[in-house]
N, C-alpha and C positions, 0 to 999 in steps of 0.2 A: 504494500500500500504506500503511497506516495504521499510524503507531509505536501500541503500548499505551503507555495513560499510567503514570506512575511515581507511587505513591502517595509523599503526604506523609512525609517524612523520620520523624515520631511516631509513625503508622501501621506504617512498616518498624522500627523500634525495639518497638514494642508486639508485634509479631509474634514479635520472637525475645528476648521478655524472658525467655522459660524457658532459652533457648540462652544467653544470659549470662550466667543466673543459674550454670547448671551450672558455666558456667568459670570463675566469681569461686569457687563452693564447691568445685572441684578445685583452685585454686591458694590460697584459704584453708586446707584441711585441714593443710595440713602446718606452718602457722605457729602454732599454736597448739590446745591441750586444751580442746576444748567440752563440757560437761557436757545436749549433748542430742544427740538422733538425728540420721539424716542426713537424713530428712524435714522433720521440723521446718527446722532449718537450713533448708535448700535453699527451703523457703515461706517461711521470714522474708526470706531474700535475693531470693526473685522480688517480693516486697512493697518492700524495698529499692529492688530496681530501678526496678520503677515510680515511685518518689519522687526517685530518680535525673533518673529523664528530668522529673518535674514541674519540680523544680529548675531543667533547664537548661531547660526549656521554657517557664520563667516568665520575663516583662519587667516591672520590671528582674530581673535573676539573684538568686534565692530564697536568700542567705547561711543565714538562719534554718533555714530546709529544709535544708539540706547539714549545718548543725552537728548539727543533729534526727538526720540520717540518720547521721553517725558516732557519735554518743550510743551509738542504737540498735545498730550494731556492735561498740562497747563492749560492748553489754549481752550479747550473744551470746558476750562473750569475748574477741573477735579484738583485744587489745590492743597487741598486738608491734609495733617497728616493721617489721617483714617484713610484717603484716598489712595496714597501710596501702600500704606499698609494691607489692604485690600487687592490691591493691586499685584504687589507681588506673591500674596496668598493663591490667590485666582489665576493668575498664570503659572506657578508654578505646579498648582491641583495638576491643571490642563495637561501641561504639557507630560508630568509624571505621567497620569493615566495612559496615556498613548503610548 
């Protein structure tokens, strides 16, 4: 019997960048007042995440990228430290799971 193969580690991260995204913008919501919809959100954070995984997926590890991408979280608002804290909670759930 034949195991199936197990896709690249980026592959299964790309697959459920919506499923992350979801959980970073349900455990974001409560830390802080966005001045936009929950759509927008939830697409800037699926865009997030993909730079997310650029970041680690770059050699050597993309510092610039990572400061970019909290910038860009800044700019959505999420400035609290509960924000941050949530933040790295939730992406890190994610990406372990996968």
């Amino acid at each position: 019997m034949r195991t199936p193969e197990i896709p690249p580690l980026r592959t299964l991260l790309d697959a459920r960048r919506g499923q992350i995204a979801d959980r970073w913008h349900m455990a974001l919501a409560p830390t802080s007042f966005v001045p936009y919809g929950w759509q927008e959100v939830r697409d800037r954070l699926v865009e997030l995440v993909e730079r997310v995984l650029d970041v680690l997926c770059a050699e050597p590890l993309d510092r610039q990228g990572a400061q970019a991408v909290g910038a860009d979280l800044a700019q959505l608002h999420y400035r609290q430290p509960e924000a941050l804290s949530v933040t790295q909670e939730t992406l890190s759930a994610g990406i372990v799971a996968a």
